[in-house]
C-alpha angles and dihedrals in degrees: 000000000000118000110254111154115094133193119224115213100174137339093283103034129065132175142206108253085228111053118191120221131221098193087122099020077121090067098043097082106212126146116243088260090049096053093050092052083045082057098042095058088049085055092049096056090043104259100126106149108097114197113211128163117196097240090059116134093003087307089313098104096079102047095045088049090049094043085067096044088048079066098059102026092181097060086081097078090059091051143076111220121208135180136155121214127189113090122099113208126198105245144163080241088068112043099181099054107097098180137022107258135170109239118191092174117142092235099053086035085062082035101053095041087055099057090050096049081050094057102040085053083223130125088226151012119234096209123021119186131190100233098225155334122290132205080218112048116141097198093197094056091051085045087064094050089043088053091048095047098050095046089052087050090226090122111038101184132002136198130151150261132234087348121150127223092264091053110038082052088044093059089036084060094064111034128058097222108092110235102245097196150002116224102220136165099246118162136133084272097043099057091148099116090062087066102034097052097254114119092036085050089059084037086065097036097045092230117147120219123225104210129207131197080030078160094048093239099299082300088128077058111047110011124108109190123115093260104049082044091055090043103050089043092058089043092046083049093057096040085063083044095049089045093245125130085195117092095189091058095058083042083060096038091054089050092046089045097068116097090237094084096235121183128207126242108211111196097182132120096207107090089212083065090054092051100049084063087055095051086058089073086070099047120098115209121182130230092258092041080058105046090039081067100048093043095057088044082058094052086218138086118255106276 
């Protein structure tokens, strides 16, 4: 089945509903020709939202992404481009680091846009987001590389990563560009942004969450402990009740149900992973299908 259903963001930005993630493109071994016949069969299928951050791979992702694309320049204009920027990482590529550190500053916020526009080989990036929050994070200092980024056209559109209510309204109150999403781990095992506010705070604000780890990291797989069991055994329940034999795809189903418009970040390689996300999209789960799954991620029966 061909992706069809889009995500609209804002007037000028649209998503696909599936997004496809490039955390590990640096173990998948594949040549630059092979990675750009690898996107075009994503495009193809209609995921065409590609999540980057500029510390992927120990800062490699990006490169080896826009290296493909380099090979077929016009397939840019059928693709979202996404990356975060804000975490420093100690690396051999940066010899004078000597910890990992967050840096908001307006200089490495403009540094760290243009080598990925480098190596994107693009003249702008569709989504940028801020990784995560930092106990040092001066807002009015962002506001001005925001403001910079956005008059030389080379960022089109920003939101944020990991943030918490508090601090995803804390930055929209100083700069004019409204925040389109917030980048959580949201799966039926991560259910920690329905306690914290999170996901009714995006709910007010209509603002629709991209979510990464949506398979937990493989843990439904290859975890033993009481919760994960209990988990893949509901999931498992429903799968024979939805007429799938493909667990991911109720995992993804569960995730693309709730009201809050979330979108799935897939950070595989294997273009069959990728479609059973996809599949999801034709799938109908029903409300106790879905509570029967949170509440087996909870490990607790509803209050």
């Amino acid at each position: 089945m061909a992706l069809e259903n889009k995500i609209r963001l804002s007037d000028e930005l649209t998503f696909s509903r599936i997004i496809h993630g490039h955390w590990r493109l640096d173990s998948w071994g594949m040549t630059s020709k092979e990675l750009l016949n690898f996107i075009e069969q994503l495009i193809d299928l209609g995921v065409s939202t590609f999540d980057h951050a500029d510390i992927y791979g120990n800062y490699s992702c990006e490169k080896l992404f826009g290296d493909a694309l380099s090979l077929k320049p016009s397939l840019k204009d059928n693709i979202q481009l996404v990356t975060k920027c804000g975490i420093k990482l100690k690396s051999e590529k940066f010899p004078d680091r000597g910890i990992k550190i967050y840096d908001y500053s307006k200089e490495h916020i403009i540094s760290s846009v243009e080598n990925s526009l480098s190596n994107f080989q693009t003249e702008k990036i569709d989504l940028l987001l801020f990784h995560r929050p930092a106990p040092f994070f001066n807002p009015e200092e962002v506001a001005e590389a925001i403001r910079q980024l956005k008059t030389e056209g080379k960022v089109l559109h920003f939101g944020v990563s990991n943030f918490l209510p508090l601090q995803f309204e804390m930055l929209q109150e100083y700069v004019d560009e409204k925040l389109l999403t917030n980048q959580l781990e949201i799966s039926p095992y991560c259910l920690e942004h329905f306690d914290n506010g999170n996901i009714d705070f995006l709910l007010k604000e209509r603002v629709h969450p991209m979510a990464w780890s949506p398979l937990a990291g493989g843990r439904f797989f290859s975890a033993r402990d009481d919760i994960t069991m209990t988990l893949l055994n509901t999931i498992t329940e429903v799968a024979e009740e939805m007429n799938t034999a493909e667990l991911e795809s109720v995992i993804y189903s569960w995730l693309l149900m709730h009201p809050s418009g979330i979108m799935p970040v897939v950070g595989s390689g294997k273009l069959e992973r990728v479609k059973m996300a996809i599949d999801s999209l034709a799938l109908e789960m029903n409300l106790e299908q879905w509570y029967r799954i949170f509440i087996a991620g909870k490990g607790e029966e509803l209050a």
